[in-house]
C-alpha positions as CSV (number, residue, x, y, z in Angstrom):
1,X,0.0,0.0,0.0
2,X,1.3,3.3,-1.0
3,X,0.5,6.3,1.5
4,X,-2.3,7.5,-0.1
5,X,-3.5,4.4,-1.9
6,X,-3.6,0.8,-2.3
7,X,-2.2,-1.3,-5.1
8,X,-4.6,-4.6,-7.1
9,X,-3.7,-7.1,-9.1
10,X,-6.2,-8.3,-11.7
11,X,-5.6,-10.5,-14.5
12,X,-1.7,-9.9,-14.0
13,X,-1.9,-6.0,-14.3
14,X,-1.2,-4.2,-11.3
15,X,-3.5,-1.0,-10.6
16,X,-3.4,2.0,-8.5
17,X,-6.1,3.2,-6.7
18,X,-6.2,6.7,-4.8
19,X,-9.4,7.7,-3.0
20,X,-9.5,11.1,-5.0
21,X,-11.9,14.3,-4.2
22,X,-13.6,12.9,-7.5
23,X,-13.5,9.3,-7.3
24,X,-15.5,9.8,-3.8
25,X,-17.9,12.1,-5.7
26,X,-18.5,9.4,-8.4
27,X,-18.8,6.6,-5.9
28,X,-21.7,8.6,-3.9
29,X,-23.3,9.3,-7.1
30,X,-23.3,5.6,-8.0
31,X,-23.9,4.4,-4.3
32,X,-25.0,6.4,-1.8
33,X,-22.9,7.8,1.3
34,X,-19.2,6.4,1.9
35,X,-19.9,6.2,5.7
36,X,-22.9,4.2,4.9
37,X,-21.1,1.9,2.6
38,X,-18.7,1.6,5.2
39,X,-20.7,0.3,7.9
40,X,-22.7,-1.9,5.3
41,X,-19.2,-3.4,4.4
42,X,-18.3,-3.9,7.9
43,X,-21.9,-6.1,8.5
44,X,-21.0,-7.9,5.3
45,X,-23.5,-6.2,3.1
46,X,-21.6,-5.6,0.0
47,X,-21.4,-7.3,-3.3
48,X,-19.4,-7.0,-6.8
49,X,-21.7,-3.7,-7.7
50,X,-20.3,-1.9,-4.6
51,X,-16.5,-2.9,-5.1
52,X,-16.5,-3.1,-8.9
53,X,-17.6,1.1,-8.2
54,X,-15.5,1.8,-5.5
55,X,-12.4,0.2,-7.5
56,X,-13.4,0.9,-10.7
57,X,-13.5,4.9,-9.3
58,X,-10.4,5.1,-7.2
59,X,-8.3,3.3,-10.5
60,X,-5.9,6.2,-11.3
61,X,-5.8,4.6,-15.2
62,X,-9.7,4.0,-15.4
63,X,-10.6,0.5,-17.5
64,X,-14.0,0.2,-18.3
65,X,-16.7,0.1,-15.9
66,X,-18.3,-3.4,-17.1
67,X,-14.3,-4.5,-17.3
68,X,-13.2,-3.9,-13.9
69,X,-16.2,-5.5,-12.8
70,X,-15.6,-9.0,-14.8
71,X,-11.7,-9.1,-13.5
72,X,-13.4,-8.6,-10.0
73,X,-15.5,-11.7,-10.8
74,X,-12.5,-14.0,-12.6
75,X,-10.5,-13.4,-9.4
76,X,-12.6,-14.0,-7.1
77,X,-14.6,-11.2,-4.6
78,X,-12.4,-12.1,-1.6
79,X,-8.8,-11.0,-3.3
80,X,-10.7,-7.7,-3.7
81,X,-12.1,-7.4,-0.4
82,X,-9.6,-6.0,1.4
83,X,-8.4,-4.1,-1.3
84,X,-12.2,-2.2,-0.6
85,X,-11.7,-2.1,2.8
86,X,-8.6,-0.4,2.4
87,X,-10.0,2.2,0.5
88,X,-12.8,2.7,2.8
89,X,-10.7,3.7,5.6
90,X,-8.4,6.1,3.3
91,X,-11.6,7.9,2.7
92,X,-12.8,7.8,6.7
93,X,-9.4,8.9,7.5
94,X,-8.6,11.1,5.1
95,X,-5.0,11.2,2.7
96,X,-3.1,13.5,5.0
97,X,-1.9,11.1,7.5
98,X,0.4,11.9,10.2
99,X,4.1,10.9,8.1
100,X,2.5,12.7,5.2
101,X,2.2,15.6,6.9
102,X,4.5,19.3,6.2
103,X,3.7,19.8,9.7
104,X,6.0,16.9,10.8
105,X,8.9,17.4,8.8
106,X,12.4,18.6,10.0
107,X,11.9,21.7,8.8
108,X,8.7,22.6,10.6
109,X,9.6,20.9,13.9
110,X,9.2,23.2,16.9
111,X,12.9,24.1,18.6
Protein backbone atom coordinates (compact mmCIF):
# COMPACT_ATOMS: atom_id res chain seq x y z
CA UNK A 1 0.00 0.00 0.00
CA UNK A 2 1.34 3.27 -1.03
CA UNK A 3 0.50 6.31 1.52
CA UNK A 4 -2.29 7.50 -0.13
CA UNK A 5 -3.52 4.45 -1.94
CA UNK A 6 -3.61 0.78 -2.34
CA UNK A 7 -2.24 -1.31 -5.14
CA UNK A 8 -4.56 -4.61 -7.13
CA UNK A 9 -3.70 -7.11 -9.12
CA UNK A 10 -6.16 -8.29 -11.66
CA UNK A 11 -5.58 -10.49 -14.47
CA UNK A 12 -1.66 -9.91 -14.00
CA UNK A 13 -1.93 -6.00 -14.25
CA UNK A 14 -1.16 -4.20 -11.33
CA UNK A 15 -3.49 -0.98 -10.59
CA UNK A 16 -3.39 2.03 -8.47
CA UNK A 17 -6.08 3.17 -6.71
CA UNK A 18 -6.23 6.71 -4.78
CA UNK A 19 -9.35 7.65 -2.95
CA UNK A 20 -9.45 11.10 -4.99
CA UNK A 21 -11.95 14.25 -4.22
CA UNK A 22 -13.64 12.89 -7.54
CA UNK A 23 -13.54 9.29 -7.27
CA UNK A 24 -15.54 9.84 -3.75
CA UNK A 25 -17.86 12.11 -5.68
CA UNK A 26 -18.54 9.37 -8.43
CA UNK A 27 -18.80 6.63 -5.94
CA UNK A 28 -21.69 8.57 -3.86
CA UNK A 29 -23.29 9.34 -7.12
CA UNK A 30 -23.32 5.58 -8.01
CA UNK A 31 -23.94 4.39 -4.32
CA UNK A 32 -24.99 6.38 -1.81
CA UNK A 33 -22.95 7.77 1.32
CA UNK A 34 -19.24 6.36 1.90
CA UNK A 35 -19.89 6.24 5.73
CA UNK A 36 -22.91 4.23 4.92
CA UNK A 37 -21.06 1.92 2.60
CA UNK A 38 -18.70 1.64 5.24
CA UNK A 39 -20.70 0.32 7.86
CA UNK A 40 -22.67 -1.91 5.27
CA UNK A 41 -19.23 -3.41 4.38
CA UNK A 42 -18.34 -3.90 7.88
CA UNK A 43 -21.90 -6.09 8.50
CA UNK A 44 -21.02 -7.91 5.33
CA UNK A 45 -23.51 -6.22 3.12
CA UNK A 46 -21.61 -5.57 -0.03
CA UNK A 47 -21.39 -7.32 -3.34
CA UNK A 48 -19.44 -6.98 -6.79
CA UNK A 49 -21.71 -3.68 -7.66
CA UNK A 50 -20.33 -1.88 -4.61
CA UNK A 51 -16.45 -2.92 -5.13
CA UNK A 52 -16.48 -3.12 -8.95
CA UNK A 53 -17.63 1.12 -8.24
CA UNK A 54 -15.48 1.77 -5.51
CA UNK A 55 -12.40 0.18 -7.53
CA UNK A 56 -13.36 0.95 -10.67
CA UNK A 57 -13.46 4.89 -9.32
CA UNK A 58 -10.42 5.08 -7.23
CA UNK A 59 -8.34 3.25 -10.52
CA UNK A 60 -5.89 6.18 -11.32
CA UNK A 61 -5.79 4.60 -15.23
CA UNK A 62 -9.65 4.03 -15.38
CA UNK A 63 -10.56 0.48 -17.51
CA UNK A 64 -14.00 0.24 -18.34
CA UNK A 65 -16.72 0.13 -15.87
CA UNK A 66 -18.35 -3.38 -17.07
CA UNK A 67 -14.31 -4.48 -17.25
CA UNK A 68 -13.16 -3.94 -13.91
CA UNK A 69 -16.24 -5.53 -12.75
CA UNK A 70 -15.63 -9.04 -14.77
CA UNK A 71 -11.67 -9.07 -13.54
CA UNK A 72 -13.40 -8.61 -9.99
CA UNK A 73 -15.53 -11.70 -10.75
CA UNK A 74 -12.53 -13.98 -12.60
CA UNK A 75 -10.49 -13.39 -9.43
CA UNK A 76 -12.65 -14.02 -7.14
CA UNK A 77 -14.59 -11.22 -4.57
CA UNK A 78 -12.36 -12.06 -1.64
CA UNK A 79 -8.85 -10.99 -3.27
CA UNK A 80 -10.65 -7.67 -3.68
CA UNK A 81 -12.10 -7.43 -0.45
CA UNK A 82 -9.57 -6.02 1.43
CA UNK A 83 -8.44 -4.07 -1.31
CA UNK A 84 -12.18 -2.19 -0.60
CA UNK A 85 -11.67 -2.07 2.82
CA UNK A 86 -8.56 -0.45 2.35
CA UNK A 87 -9.97 2.21 0.51
CA UNK A 88 -12.80 2.69 2.75
CA UNK A 89 -10.66 3.69 5.58
CA UNK A 90 -8.42 6.10 3.28
CA UNK A 91 -11.60 7.90 2.74
CA UNK A 92 -12.75 7.76 6.67
CA UNK A 93 -9.45 8.93 7.47
CA UNK A 94 -8.63 11.12 5.13
CA UNK A 95 -5.02 11.25 2.67
CA UNK A 96 -3.06 13.50 4.95
CA UNK A 97 -1.91 11.14 7.50
CA UNK A 98 0.43 11.92 10.20
CA UNK A 99 4.05 10.85 8.06
CA UNK A 100 2.47 12.74 5.23
CA UNK A 101 2.15 15.57 6.90
CA UNK A 102 4.47 19.35 6.15
CA UNK A 103 3.73 19.77 9.74
CA UNK A 104 6.00 16.90 10.80
CA UNK A 105 8.86 17.37 8.79
CA UNK A 106 12.41 18.59 10.05
CA UNK A 107 11.95 21.73 8.76
CA UNK A 108 8.69 22.57 10.56
CA UNK A 109 9.59 20.89 13.94
CA UNK A 110 9.23 23.21 16.86
CA UNK A 111 12.94 24.08 18.55
Amino acid sequence: MFRNSVTLTLDSGEYRLKPTFQAIMDIEERLGGIIGLAVRAADGDFGLKEMTVIIWATMEDRLNFEQVGKLILAEGLAKASPVVRDLLILCLVGLNTPENSEENTEENAPD
